[in-house]
C-alpha positions as CSV (number, residue, x, y, z in Angstrom):
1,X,-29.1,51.0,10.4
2,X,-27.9,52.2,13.8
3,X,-29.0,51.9,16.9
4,X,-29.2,55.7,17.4
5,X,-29.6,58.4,14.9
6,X,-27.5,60.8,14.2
7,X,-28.1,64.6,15.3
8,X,-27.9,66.3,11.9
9,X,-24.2,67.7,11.6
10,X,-25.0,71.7,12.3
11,X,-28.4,71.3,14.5
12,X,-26.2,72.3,17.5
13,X,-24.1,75.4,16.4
14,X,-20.3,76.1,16.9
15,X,-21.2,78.4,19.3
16,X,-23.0,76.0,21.5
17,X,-20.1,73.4,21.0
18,X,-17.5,76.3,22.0
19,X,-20.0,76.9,25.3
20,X,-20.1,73.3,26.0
21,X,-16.3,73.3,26.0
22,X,-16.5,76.0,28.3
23,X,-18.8,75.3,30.5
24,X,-16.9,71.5,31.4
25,X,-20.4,69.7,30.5
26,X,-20.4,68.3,33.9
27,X,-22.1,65.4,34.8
28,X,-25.7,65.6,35.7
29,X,-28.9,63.0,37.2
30,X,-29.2,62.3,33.9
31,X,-25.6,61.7,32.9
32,X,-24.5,58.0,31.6
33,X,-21.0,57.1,32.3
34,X,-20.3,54.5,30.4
35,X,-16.0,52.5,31.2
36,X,-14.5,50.2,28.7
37,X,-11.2,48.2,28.4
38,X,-9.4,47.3,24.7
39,X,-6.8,46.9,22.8
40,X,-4.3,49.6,21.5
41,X,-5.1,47.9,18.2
42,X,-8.5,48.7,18.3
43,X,-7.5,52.1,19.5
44,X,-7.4,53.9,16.4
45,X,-10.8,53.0,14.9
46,X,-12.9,53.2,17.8
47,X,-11.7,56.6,18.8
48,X,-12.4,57.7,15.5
49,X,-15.7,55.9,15.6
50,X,-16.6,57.9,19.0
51,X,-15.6,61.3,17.7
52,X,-18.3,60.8,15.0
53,X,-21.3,59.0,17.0
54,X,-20.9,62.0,19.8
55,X,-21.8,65.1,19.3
56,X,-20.4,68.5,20.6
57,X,-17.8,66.6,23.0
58,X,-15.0,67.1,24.7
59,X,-11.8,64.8,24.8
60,X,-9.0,64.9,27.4
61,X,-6.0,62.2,27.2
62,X,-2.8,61.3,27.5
63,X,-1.3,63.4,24.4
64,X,-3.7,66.5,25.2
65,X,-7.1,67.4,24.5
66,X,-9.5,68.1,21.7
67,X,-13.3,69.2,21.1
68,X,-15.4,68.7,18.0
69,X,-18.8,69.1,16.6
70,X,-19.2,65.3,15.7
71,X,-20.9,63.6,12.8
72,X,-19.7,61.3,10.1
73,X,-17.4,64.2,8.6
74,X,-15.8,65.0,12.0
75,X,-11.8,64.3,12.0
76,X,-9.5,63.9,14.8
77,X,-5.7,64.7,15.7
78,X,-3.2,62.5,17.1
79,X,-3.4,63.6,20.4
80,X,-7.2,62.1,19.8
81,X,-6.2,59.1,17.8
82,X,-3.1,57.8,19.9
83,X,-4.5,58.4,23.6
84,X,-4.2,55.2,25.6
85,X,-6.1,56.1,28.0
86,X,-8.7,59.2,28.1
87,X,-12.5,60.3,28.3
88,X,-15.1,61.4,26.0
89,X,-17.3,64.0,27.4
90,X,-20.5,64.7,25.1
91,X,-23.9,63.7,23.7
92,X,-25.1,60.9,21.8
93,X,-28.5,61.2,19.5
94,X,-28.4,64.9,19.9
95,X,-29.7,64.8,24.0
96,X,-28.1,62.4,25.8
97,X,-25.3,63.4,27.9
98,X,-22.2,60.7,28.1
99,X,-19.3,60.2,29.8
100,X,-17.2,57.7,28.3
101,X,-13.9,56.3,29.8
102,X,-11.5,54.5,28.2
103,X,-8.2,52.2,28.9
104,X,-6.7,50.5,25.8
105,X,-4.1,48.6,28.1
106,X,-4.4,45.3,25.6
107,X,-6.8,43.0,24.3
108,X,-6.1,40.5,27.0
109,X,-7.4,43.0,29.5
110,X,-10.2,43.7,27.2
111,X,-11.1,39.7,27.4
112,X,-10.5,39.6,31.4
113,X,-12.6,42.9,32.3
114,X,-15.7,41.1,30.4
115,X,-15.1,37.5,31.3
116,X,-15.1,38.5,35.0
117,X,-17.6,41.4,35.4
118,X,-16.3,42.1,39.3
119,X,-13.0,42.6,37.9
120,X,-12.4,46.5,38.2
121,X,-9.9,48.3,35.6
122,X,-8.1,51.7,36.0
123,X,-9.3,55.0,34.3
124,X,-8.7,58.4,33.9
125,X,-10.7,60.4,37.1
126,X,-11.7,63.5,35.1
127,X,-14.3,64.1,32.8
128,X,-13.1,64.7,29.8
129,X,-12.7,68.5,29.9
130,X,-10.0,70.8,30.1
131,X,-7.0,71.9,28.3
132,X,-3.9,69.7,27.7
133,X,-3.4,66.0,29.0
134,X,-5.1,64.3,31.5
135,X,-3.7,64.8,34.9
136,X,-1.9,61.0,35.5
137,X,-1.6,57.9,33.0
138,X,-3.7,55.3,35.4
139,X,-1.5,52.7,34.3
140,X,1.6,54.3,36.1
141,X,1.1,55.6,39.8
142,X,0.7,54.0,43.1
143,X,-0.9,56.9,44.8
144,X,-5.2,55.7,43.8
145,X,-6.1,59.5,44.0
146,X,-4.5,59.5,40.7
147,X,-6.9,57.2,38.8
148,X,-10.2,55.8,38.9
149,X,-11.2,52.0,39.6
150,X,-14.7,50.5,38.0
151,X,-16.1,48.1,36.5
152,X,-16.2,47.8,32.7
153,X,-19.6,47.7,30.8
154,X,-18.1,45.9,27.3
155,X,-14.5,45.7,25.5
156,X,-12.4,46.0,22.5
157,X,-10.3,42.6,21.6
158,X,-7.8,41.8,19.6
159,X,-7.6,38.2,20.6
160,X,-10.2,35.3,20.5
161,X,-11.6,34.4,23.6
162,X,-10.7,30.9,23.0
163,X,-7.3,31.2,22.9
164,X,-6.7,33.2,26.4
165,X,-7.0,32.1,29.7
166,X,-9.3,33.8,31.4
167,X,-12.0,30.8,31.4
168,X,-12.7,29.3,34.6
169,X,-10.4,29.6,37.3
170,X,-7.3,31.4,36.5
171,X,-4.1,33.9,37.7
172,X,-2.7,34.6,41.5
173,X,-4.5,35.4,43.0
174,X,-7.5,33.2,41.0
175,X,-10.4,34.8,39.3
176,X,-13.5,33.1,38.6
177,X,-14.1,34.1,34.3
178,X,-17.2,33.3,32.6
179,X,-16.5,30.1,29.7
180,X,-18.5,32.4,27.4
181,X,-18.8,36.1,26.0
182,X,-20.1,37.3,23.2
183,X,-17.6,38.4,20.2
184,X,-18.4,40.5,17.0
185,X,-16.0,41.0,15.0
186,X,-16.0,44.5,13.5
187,X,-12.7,44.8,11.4
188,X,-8.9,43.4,10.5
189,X,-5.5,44.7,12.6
190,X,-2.7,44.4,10.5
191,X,0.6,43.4,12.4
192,X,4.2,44.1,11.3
193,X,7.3,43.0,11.8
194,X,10.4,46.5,12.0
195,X,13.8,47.1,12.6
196,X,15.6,50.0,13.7
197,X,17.5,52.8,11.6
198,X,19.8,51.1,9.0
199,X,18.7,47.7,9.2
200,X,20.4,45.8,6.0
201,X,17.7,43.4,5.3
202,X,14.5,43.7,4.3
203,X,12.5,40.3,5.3
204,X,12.1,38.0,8.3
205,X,10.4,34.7,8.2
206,X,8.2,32.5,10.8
207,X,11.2,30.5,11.6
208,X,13.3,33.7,12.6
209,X,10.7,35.2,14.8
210,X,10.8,31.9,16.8
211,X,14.3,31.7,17.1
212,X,14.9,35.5,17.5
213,X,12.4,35.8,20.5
214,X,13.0,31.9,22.0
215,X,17.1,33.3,22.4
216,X,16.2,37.3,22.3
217,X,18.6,37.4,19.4
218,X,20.1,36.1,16.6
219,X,23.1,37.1,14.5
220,X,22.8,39.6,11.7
221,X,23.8,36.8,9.6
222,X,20.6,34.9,9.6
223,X,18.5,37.7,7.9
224,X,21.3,38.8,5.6
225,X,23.2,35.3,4.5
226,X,26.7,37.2,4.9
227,X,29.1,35.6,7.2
228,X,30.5,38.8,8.2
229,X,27.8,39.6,9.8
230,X,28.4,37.3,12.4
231,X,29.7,40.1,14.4
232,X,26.1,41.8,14.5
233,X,23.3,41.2,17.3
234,X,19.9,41.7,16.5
235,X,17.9,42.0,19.9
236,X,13.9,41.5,20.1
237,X,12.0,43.4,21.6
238,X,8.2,43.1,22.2
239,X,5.0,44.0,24.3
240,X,3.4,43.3,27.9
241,X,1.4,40.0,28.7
242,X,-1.8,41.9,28.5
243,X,-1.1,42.7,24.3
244,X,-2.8,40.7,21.2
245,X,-0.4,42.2,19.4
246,X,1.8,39.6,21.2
247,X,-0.7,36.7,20.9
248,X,-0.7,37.5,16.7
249,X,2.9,37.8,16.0
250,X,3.7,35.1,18.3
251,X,1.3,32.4,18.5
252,X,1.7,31.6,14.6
253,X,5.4,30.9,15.0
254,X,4.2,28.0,17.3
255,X,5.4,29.9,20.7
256,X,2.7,30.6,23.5
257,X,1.5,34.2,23.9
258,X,2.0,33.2,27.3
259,X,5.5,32.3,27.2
260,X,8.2,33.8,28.8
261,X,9.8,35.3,26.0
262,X,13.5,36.8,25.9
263,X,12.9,40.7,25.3
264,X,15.1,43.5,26.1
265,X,14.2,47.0,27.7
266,X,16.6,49.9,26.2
267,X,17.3,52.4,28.5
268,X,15.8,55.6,26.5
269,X,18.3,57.9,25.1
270,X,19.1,61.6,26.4
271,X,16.9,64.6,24.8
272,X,17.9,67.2,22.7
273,X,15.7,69.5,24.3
274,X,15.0,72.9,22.9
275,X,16.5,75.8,22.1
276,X,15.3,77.9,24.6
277,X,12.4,79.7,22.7
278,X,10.4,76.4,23.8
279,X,11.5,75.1,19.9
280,X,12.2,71.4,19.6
281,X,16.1,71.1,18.1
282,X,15.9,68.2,15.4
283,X,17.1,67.7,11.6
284,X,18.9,70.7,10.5
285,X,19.2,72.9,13.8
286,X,22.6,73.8,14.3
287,X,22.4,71.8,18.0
288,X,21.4,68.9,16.9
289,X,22.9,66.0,18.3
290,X,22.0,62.9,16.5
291,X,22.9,60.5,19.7
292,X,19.9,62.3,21.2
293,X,16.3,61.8,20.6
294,X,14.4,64.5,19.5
295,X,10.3,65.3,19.4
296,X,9.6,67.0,15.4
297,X,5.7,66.0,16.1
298,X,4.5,64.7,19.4
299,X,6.6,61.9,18.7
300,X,9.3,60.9,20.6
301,X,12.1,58.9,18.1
302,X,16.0,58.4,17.4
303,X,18.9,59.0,19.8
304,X,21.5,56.3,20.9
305,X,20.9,53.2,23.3
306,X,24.0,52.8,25.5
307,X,22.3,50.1,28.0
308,X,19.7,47.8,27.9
309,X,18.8,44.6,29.6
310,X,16.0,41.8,29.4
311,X,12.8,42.7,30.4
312,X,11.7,40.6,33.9
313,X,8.6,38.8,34.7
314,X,5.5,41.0,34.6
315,X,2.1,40.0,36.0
316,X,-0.6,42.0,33.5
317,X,-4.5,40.8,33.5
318,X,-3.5,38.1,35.9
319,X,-0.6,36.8,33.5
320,X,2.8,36.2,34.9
321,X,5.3,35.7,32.1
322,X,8.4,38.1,30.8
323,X,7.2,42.1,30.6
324,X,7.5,44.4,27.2
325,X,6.4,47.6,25.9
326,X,2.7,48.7,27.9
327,X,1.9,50.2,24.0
328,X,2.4,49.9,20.6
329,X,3.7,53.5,20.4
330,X,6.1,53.3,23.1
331,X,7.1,50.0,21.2
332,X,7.6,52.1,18.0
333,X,9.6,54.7,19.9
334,X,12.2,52.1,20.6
335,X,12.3,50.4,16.8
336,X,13.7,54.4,15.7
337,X,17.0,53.9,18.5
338,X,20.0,53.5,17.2
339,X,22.2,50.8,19.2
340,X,25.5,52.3,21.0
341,X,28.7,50.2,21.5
342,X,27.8,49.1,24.8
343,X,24.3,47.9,23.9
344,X,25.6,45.9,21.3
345,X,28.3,44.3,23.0
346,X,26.3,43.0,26.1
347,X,26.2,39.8,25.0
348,X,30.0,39.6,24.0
349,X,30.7,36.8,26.5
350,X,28.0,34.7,26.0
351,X,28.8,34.8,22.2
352,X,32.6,34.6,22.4
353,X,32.5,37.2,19.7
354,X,33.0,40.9,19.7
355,X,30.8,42.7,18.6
356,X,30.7,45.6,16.4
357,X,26.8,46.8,15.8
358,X,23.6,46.0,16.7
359,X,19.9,46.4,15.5
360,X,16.2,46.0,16.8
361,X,13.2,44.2,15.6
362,X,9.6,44.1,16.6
363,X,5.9,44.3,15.9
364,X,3.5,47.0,15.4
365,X,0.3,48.0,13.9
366,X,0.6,50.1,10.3
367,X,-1.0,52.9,12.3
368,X,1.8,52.7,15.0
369,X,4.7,51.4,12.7
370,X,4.2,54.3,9.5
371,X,3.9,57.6,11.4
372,X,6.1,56.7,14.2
373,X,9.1,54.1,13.2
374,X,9.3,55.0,9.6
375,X,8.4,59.1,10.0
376,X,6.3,58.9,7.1
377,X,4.7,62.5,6.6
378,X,7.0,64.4,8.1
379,X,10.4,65.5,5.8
380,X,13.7,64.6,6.2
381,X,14.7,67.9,8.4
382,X,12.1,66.7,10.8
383,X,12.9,63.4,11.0
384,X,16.4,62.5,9.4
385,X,17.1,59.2,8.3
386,X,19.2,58.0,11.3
387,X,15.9,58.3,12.8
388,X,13.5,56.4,10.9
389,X,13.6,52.4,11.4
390,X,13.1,49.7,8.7
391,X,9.4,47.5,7.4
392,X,10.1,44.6,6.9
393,X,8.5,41.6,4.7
394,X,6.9,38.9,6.5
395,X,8.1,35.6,4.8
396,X,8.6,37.4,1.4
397,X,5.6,39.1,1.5
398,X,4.5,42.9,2.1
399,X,2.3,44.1,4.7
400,X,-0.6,45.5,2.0
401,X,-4.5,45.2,2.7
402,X,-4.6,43.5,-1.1
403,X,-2.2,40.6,0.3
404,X,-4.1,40.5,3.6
405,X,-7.5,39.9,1.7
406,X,-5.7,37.5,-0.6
407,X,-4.1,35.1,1.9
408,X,-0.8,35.9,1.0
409,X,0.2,37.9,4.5
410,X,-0.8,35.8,7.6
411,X,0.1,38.3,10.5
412,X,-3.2,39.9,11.5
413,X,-5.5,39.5,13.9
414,X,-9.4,40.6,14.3
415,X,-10.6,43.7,15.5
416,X,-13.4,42.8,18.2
417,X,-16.3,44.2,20.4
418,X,-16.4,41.5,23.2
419,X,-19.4,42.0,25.8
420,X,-21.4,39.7,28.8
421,X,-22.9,37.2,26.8
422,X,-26.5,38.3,27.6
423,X,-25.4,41.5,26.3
424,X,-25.0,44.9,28.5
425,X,-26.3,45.7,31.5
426,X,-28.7,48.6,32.4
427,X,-28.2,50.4,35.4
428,X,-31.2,51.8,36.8
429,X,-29.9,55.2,36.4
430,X,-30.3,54.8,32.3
431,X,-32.9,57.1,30.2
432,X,-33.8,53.1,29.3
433,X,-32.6,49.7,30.1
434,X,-31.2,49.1,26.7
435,X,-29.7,52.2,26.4
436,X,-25.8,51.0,27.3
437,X,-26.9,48.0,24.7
438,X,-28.1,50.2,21.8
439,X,-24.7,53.0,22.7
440,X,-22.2,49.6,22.0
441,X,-24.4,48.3,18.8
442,X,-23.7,52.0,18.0
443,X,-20.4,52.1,18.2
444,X,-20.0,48.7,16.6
445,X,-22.1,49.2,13.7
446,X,-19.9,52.5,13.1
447,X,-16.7,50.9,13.5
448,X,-17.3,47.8,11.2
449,X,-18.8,50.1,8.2
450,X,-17.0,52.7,7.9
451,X,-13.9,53.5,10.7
452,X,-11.9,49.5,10.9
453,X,-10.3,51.2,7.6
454,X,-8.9,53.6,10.2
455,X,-5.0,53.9,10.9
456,X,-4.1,50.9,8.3
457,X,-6.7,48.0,9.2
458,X,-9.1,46.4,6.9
459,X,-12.8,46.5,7.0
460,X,-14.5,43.2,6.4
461,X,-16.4,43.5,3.2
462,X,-16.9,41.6,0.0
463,X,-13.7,41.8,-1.0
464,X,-11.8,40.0,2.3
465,X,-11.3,36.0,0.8
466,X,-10.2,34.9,4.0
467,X,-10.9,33.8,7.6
468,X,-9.5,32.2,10.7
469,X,-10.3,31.1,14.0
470,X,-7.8,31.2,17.2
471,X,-4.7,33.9,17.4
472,X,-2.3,32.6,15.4
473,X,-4.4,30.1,13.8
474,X,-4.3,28.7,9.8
475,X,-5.7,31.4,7.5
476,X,-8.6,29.5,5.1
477,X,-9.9,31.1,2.5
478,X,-13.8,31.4,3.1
């Protein structure tokens, strides 16, 4: 049962949704404003789990803005569903006006915000109303008027407590984390491994993801058993210190999340712009240029890398090791590049080989990896093939739910709602002093019923066999 009910779906009319919209629903006394940090693999389910627990809200992010009625029926667009950061502006049980704040940076700043309750994250300033994107990405500027520091009230984790470091005394400069928090695991995050456009092989196994991100690359060779490929480079590439996502494809190869990993940082490839009617130029538009990238649907993909370089040493959540990708979407941007002559031959010397093409692998979510790498859903005129990357199999085995459930494909992680371990706390401000408590049990319940399924993941019912316990740890069968 959850924790609120649900205003019936029509007991606040279209007109009254399309007057809240209008009006801004500005905060009030009585207004709850309510800041959480996660995961971008939690991302997808939870801000389809909001969009259903509010009612007649407003949404302003990163890839524009939205407004919906709410209810278990409501769906959402992309520019909803693949906003890193952004706020929900509406009401929850019918009355209750929230504003609700969010910053999916990475599961390991989900853990740190909760473990350390001083420890304030960056957030989006507005309040969720308005037309088009939010105003700044808080993750990017130096100037503060441009994003909002608090506090977080509860977080979204793709790792296990356990296995990070924020316990005790930890990062420069130190933090003092709690040993404990309270974890509820509410769904399944598939992982995936994908190469870029025109990738030959269709596989990689544990002991090529160690070698291929302990050296940064490996010959083509190695994934395709032909000696002439020798000649080939394939160059990993990865995400920031503060990402699970890094934690679960890494950890289970026996490498460290926290190692300083060899990743490299293309330089993004010229636009093709638009042909002056403010239309997009892609597929079969007579301008075209196919060593540019092009935008067919929000989506930024293809084009041709001509430089790229390892990533330096990043310090994210208080973890100093080697930098990647701040999302799995600008991850999945890169895996659609095709590598120019100059990319691939960067390593020429090192090798004593010349080299004569080049590829990219790395990890993403289904949700990230199918609309994004592999232009699934949109036709070949939108998205032509020199744009679209490559799945691969993970040790012989495809990235399904049925061989998730089954324990045939190891490389997922849990979706989790981490919060203080004597649960959320009031502020005297609150309609009641359980009220942040019984909004989170809200959203959880939501998210572990019905939304976990959202974007590719798995929700954990009857039919999951299997278990583990650490990121990156064995998977038992239960």
């Amino acid at each position: 049962m959850k924790s609120f009910k649900y205003a019936a779906l029509g007991a606040l009319s279209i007109a009254s949704v399309e007057r809240v919209a209008a009006q801004g629903t500005a905060p009030t006394a009585s207004t709850v404003i309510i800041h959480f940090a996660a995961s971008n693999g939690d991302r997808n389910a939870t801000q389809r789990a909001l969009s259903k627990i509010l009612t007649n809200w407003n949404y302003r992010g990163l890839d524009g803005s939205a407004t919906g009625a709410g209810g278990q029926s409501q769906n959402i667009t992309n520019a909803v569903q693949n906003s890193n950061f952004g706020t929900w502006n509406g009401f929850i049980n019918g009355t209750q006006h929230v504003i609700v704040r969010t910053n999916y940076a990475g599961a390991l700043a989900g853990l740190a915000h909760v473990a350390d309750p001083t420890f304030e994250a960056r957030f989006d300033e507005t309040n969720g109303v308005g037309s088009g994107s939010i105003p700044a990405n808080p993750i990017d500027p130096e100037n503060t008027e441009d994003y909002l520091l608090s506090t977080v009230d509860f977080g979204l984790s793709t790792n296990f407590h356990a296995t990070s470091p924020f316990k005790g005394t930890y990062g420069n400069p130190p933090r003092t984390y709690n040993d404990t928090i309270k974890e509820t695991n509410v769904g399944i995050s598939p992982l995936g491994f994908y190469a870029s456009p025109g990738f030959p092989a269709d596989n990689i196994t544990t002991q090529q993801v160690n070698q291929l991100y302990s050296a940064g690359y490996l010959p083509l060779a190695s994934f395709t058993g032909n000696s002439a490929d020798l000649n080939k480079v394939v160059f990993a590439i990865g995400r920031n210190t503060g990402a699970g996502q890094r934690f679960g494809a890494i950890q289970e190869t026996g490498i460290s999340g926290l190692a300083n990993l060899t990743v490299w940082q293309p330089q993004a490839p010229a636009a093709n712009g638009n042909d002056g009617l403010g239309n997009p130029i892609y597929g079969d538009h007579p301008n075209y240029d196919s060593n540019k990238s092009i935008n067919p649907n929000g989506w930024v993909a293809g084009g041709v890398v001509n430089s790229h370089a390892p990533w330096g040493t990043e310090s994210n959540s208080g973890i100093t090791a080697s930098g990647g990708y701040n999302s799995g979407a600008n991850l999945a941007v890169a895996l659609t590049y095709t590598l120019g002559s100059a990319a691939y031959s960067v390593l020429n010397d090192e090798r004593g080989i010349t080299a004569t093409g080049g590829y990219y692998i790395g990890y993403v979510t289904p949700g990230d990896g199918n609309g994004r790498v592999l232009g699934q859903g949109l036709t070949l005129a939108q998205r032509p093939q020199s744009t679209r990357g490559v799945q691969l199999k993970y040790n012989g085995v495809d990235n399904t739910p049925a061989n998730i459930k089954n324990g045939k494909y190891s490389l997922w992680l849990y979706n989790r709602v981490v919060e203080p371990v004597n649960g959320v706390v009031g502020k005297l401000t609150d309609p009641s002093p359980t009220f942040r408590q019984e909004f989170v049990d809200t959203l959880k319940e939501q998210i572990l019923e019905t939304d976990a399924a959202t974007g590719g993941g798995i929700l954990l019912d009857d039919t999951l066999k299997v278990e583990r316990f650490e990121d990156g740890g064995i998977v038992t069968f239960k």
